[in-house]
TILO-204531 format. One record per atom (N, C-alpha, C): atom name; residue number from 1; x negated, y negated, z negated; residue in three letters. Coordinates in Angstrom, 1 decimal. Each point is the difference from the previous one (the first is absolute). Example, Ala and Ser with C-alpha at 12.3 -4.5 7.8 and 13.67 -1.06 7.14 Angstrom:
2
+------+------+--------+--------+--------+------+
! name ! resi !      X !      Y !      Z ! resn !
+------+------+--------+--------+--------+------+
!    N !    1 !  -13.2 !    5.7 !   -7.8 !  ALA !
!   CA !    1 !    0.9 !   -1.2 !    0.0 !  ALA !
!    C !    1 !   -0.9 !   -1.2 !    0.0 !  ALA !
!    N !    2 !    0.4 !   -1.1 !    0.7 !  SER !
!   CA !    2 !   -0.9 !   -1.1 !    0.0 !  SER !
!    C !    2 !    0.8 !   -1.1 !   -0.8 !  SER !
+------+------+--------+--------+--------+------+
END
This chain:
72
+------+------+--------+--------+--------+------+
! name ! resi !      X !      Y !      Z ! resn !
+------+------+--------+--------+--------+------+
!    N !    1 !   -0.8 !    1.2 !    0.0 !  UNK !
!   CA !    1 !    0.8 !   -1.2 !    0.0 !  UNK !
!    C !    1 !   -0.9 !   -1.2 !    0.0 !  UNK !
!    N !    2 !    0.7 !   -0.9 !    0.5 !  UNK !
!   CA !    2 !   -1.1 !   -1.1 !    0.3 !  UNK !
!    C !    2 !    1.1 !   -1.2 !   -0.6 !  UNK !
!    N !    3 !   -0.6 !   -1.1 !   -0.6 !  UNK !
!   CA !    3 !    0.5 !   -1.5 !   -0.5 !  UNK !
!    C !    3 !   -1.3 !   -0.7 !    1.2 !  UNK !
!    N !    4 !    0.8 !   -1.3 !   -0.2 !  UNK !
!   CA !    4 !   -0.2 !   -1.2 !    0.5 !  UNK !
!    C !    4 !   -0.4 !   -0.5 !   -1.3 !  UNK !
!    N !    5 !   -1.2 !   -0.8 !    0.5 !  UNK !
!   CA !    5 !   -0.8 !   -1.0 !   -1.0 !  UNK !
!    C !    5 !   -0.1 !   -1.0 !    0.3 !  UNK !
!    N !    6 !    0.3 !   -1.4 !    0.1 !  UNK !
!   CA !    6 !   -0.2 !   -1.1 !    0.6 !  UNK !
!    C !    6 !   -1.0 !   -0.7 !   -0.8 !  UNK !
!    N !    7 !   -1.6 !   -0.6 !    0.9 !  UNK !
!   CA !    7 !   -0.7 !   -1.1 !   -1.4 !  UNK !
!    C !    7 !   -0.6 !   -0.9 !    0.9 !  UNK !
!    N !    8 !   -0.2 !   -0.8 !   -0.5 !  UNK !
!   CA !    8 !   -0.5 !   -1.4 !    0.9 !  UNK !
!    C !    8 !   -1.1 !   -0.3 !   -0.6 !  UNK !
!    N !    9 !   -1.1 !   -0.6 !    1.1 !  UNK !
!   CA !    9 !   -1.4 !    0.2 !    0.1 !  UNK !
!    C !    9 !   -0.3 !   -1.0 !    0.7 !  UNK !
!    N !   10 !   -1.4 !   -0.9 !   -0.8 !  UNK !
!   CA !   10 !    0.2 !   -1.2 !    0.7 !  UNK !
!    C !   10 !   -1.0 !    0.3 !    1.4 !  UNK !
!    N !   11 !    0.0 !   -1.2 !    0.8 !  UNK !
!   CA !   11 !   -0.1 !    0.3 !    1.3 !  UNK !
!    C !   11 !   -1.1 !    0.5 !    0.6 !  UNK !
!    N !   12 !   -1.3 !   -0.4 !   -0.7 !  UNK !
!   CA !   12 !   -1.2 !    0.5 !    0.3 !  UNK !
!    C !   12 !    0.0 !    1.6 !   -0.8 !  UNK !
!    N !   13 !    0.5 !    0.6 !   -0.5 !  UNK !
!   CA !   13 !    0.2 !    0.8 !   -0.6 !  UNK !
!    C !   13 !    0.8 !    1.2 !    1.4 !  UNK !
!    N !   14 !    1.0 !   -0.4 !    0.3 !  UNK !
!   CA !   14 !    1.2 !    0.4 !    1.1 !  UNK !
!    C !   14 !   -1.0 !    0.5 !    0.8 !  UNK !
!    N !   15 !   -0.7 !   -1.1 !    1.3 !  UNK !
!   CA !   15 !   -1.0 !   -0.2 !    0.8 !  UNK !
!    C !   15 !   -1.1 !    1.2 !   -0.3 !  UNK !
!    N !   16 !   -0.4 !   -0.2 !   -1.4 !  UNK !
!   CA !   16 !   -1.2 !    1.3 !    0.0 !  UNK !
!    C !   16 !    1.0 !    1.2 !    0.1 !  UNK !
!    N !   17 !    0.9 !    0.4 !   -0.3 !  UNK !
!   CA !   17 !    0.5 !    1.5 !   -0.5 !  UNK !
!    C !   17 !    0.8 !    0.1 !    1.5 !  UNK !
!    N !   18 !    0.2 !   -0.6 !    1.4 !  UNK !
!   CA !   18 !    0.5 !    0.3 !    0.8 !  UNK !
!    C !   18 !   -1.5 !    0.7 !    0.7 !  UNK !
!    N !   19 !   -1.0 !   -1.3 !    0.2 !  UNK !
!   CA !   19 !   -1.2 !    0.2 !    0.5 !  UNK !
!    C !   19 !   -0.6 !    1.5 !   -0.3 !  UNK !
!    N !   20 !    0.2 !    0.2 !   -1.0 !  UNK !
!   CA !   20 !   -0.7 !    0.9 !   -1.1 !  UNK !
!    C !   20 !    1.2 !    1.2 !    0.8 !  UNK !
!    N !   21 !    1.0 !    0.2 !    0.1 !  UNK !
!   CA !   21 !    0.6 !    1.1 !    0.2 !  UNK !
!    C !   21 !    0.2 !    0.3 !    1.3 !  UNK !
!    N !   22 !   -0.2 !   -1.2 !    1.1 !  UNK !
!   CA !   22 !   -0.1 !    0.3 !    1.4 !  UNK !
!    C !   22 !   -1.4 !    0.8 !    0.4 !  UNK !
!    N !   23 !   -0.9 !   -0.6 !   -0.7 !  UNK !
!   CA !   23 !   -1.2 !    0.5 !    0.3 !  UNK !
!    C !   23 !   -0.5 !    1.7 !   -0.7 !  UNK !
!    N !   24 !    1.1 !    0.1 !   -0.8 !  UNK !
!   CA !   24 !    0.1 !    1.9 !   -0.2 !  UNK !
!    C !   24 !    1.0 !    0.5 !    0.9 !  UNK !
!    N !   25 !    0.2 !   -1.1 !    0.6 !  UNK !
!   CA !   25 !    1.4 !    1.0 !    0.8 !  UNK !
!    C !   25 !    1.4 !    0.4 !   -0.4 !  UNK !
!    N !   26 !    0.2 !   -0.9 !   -1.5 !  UNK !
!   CA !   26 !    1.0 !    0.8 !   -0.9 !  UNK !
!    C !   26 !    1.3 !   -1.3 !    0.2 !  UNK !
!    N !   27 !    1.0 !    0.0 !   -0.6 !  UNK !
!   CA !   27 !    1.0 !   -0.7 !   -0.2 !  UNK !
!    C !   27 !   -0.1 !   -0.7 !   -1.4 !  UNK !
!    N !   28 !    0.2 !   -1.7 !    0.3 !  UNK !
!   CA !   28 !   -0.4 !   -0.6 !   -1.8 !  UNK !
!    C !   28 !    0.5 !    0.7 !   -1.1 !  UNK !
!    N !   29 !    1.6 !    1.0 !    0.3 !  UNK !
!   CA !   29 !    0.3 !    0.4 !   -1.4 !  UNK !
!    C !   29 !   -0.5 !    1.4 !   -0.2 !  UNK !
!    N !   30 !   -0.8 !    0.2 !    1.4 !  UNK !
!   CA !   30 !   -0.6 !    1.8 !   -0.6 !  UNK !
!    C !   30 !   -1.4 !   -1.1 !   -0.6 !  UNK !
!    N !   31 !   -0.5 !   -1.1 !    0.1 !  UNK !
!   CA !   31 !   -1.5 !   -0.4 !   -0.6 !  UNK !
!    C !   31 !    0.7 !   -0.5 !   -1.1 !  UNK !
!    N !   32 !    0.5 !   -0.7 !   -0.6 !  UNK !
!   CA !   32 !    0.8 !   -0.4 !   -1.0 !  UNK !
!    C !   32 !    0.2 !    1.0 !   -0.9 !  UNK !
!    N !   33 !    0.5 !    1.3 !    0.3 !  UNK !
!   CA !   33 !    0.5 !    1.4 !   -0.8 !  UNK !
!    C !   33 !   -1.5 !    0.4 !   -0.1 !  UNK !
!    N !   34 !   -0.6 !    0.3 !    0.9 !  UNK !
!   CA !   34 !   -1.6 !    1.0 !   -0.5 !  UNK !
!    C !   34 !   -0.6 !   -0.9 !   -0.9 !  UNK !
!    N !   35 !    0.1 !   -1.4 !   -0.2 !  UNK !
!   CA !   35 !   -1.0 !   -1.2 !   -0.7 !  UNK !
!    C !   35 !    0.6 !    0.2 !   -1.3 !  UNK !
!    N !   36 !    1.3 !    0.1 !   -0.3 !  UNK !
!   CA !   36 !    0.9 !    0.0 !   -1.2 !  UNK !
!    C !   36 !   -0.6 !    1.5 !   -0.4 !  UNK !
!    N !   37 !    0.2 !    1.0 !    0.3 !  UNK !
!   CA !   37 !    0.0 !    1.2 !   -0.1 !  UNK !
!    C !   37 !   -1.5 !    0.6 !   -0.6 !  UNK !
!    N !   38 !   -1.2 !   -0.5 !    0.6 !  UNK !
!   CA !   38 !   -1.1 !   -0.8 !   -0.1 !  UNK !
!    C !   38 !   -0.8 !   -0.6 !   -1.3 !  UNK !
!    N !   39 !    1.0 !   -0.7 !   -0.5 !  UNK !
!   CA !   39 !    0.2 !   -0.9 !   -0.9 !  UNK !
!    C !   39 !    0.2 !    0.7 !   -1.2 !  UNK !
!    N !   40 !    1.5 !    0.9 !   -0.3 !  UNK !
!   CA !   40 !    0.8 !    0.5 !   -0.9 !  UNK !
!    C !   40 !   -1.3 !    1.0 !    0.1 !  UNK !
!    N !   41 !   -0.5 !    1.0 !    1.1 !  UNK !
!   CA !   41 !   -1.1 !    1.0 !   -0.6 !  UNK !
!    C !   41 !   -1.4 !   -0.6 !   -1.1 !  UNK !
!    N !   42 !   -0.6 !   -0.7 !    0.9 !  UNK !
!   CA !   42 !   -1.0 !   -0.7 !   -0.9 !  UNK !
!    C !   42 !    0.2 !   -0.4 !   -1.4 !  UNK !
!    N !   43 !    1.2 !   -1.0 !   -0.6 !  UNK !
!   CA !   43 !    0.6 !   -0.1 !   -1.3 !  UNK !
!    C !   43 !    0.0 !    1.2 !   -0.4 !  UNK !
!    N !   44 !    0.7 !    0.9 !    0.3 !  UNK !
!   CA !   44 !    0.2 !    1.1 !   -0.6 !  UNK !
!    C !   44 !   -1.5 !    0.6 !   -0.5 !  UNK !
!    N !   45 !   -0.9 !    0.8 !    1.2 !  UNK !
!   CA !   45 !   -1.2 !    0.3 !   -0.3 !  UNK !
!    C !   45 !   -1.0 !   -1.2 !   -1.1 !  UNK !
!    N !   46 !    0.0 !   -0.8 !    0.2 !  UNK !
!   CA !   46 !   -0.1 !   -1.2 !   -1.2 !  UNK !
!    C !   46 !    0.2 !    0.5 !   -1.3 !  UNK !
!    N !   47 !    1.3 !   -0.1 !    0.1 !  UNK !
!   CA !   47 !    0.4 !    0.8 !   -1.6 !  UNK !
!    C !   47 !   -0.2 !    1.1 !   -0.4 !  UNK !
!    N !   48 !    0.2 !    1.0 !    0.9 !  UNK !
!   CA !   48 !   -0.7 !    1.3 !   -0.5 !  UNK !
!    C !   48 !   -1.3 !    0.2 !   -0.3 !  UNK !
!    N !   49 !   -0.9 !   -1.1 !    1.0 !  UNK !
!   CA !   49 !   -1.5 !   -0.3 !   -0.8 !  UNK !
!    C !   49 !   -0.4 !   -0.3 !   -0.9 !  UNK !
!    N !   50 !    1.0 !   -1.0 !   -0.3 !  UNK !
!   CA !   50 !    0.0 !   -1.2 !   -1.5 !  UNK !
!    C !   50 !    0.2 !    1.3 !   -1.1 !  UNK !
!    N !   51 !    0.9 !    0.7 !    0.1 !  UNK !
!   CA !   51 !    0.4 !    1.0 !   -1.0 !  UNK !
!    C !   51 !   -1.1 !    1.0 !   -0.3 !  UNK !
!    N !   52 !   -0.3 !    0.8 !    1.3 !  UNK !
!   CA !   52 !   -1.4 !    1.0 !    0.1 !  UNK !
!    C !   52 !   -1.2 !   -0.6 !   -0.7 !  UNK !
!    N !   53 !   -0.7 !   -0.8 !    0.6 !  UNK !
!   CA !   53 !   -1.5 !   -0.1 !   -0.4 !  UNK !
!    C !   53 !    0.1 !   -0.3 !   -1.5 !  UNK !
!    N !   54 !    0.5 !   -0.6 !   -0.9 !  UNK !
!   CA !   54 !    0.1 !    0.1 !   -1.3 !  UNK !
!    C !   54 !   -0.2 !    1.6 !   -0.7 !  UNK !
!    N !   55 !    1.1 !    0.6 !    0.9 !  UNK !
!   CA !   55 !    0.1 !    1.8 !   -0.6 !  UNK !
!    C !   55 !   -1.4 !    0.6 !    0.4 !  UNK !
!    N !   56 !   -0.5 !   -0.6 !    1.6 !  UNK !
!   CA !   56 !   -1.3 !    0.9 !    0.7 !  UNK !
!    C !   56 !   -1.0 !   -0.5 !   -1.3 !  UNK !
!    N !   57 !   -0.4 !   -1.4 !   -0.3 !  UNK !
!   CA !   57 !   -0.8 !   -0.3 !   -0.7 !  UNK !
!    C !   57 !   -0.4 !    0.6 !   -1.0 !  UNK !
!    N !   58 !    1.1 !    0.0 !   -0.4 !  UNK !
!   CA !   58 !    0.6 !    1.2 !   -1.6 !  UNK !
!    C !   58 !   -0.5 !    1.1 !   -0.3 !  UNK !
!    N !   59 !   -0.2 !    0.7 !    1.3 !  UNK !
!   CA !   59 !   -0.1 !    1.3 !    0.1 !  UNK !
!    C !   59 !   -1.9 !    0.2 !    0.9 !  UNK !
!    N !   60 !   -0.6 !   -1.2 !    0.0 !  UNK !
!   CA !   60 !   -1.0 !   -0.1 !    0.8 !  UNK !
!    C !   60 !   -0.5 !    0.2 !    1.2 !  UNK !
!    N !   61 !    1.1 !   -0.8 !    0.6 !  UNK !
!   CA !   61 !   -0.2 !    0.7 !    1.7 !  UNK !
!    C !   61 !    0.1 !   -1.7 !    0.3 !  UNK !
!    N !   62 !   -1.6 !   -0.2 !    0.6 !  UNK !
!   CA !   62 !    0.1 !   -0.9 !    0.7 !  UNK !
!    C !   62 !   -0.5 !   -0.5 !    1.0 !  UNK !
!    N !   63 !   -0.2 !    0.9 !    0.9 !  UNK !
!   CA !   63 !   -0.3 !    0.1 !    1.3 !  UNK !
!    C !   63 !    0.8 !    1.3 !    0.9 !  UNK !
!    N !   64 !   -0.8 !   -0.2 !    1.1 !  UNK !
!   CA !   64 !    0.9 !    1.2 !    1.1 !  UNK !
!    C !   64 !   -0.8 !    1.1 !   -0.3 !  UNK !
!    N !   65 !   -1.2 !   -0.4 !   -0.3 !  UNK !
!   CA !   65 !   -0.6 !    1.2 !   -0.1 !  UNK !
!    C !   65 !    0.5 !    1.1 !   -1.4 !  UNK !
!    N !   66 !    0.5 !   -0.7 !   -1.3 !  UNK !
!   CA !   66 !    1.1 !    0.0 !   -1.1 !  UNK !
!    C !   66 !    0.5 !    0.6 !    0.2 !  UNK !
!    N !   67 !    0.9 !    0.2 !    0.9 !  UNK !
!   CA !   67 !    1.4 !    0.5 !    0.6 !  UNK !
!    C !   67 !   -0.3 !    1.4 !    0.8 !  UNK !
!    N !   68 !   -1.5 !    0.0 !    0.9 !  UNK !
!   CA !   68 !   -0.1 !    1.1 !    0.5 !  UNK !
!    C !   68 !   -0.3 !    1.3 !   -1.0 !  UNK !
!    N !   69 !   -0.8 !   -0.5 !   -1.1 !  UNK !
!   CA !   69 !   -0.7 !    0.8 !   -0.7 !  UNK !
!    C !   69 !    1.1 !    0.6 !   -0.8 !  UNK !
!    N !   70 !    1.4 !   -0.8 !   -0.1 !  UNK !
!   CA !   70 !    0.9 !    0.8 !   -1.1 !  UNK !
!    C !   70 !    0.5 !    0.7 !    1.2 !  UNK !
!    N !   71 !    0.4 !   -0.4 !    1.3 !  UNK !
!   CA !   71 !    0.9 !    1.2 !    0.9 !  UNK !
!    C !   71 !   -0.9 !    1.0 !    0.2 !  UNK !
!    N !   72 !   -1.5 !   -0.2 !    0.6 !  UNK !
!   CA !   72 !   -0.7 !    1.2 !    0.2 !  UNK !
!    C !   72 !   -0.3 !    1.1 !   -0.5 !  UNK !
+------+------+--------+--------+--------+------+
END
């Protein structure tokens, strides 16, 4: 199911995000939805980082190499 979102963007703003989606080839509201979408992932991974490295720290894992040596 799909909604309608209406938001207004000032002009030089408009200008980049047409520019910006003609030149992938896409339609402004499929670049508008992947940018939002984009957006909401990153936040998210944000927080689950914010939350993690506290517990990783905790537990002494603080590198990649950390991490290999407890899966290996």
């Amino acid at each position: 199911m799909r909604a309608t979102l209406t938001i207004s963007l000032p002009t030089m703003l408009r200008r980049n995000v047409s520019r910006a989606a003609r030149s992938r080839h896409m339609s402004e509201s499929e670049f508008v939805r992947n940018a939002v979408q984009r957006q909401l992932w990153m936040e998210a991974f944000e927080e689950t980082r914010r939350k993690a490295v506290p517990r990783a720290r905790a537990a002494g894992i603080y590198s990649d190499e950390d991490v290999f040596k407890l899966i290996s």
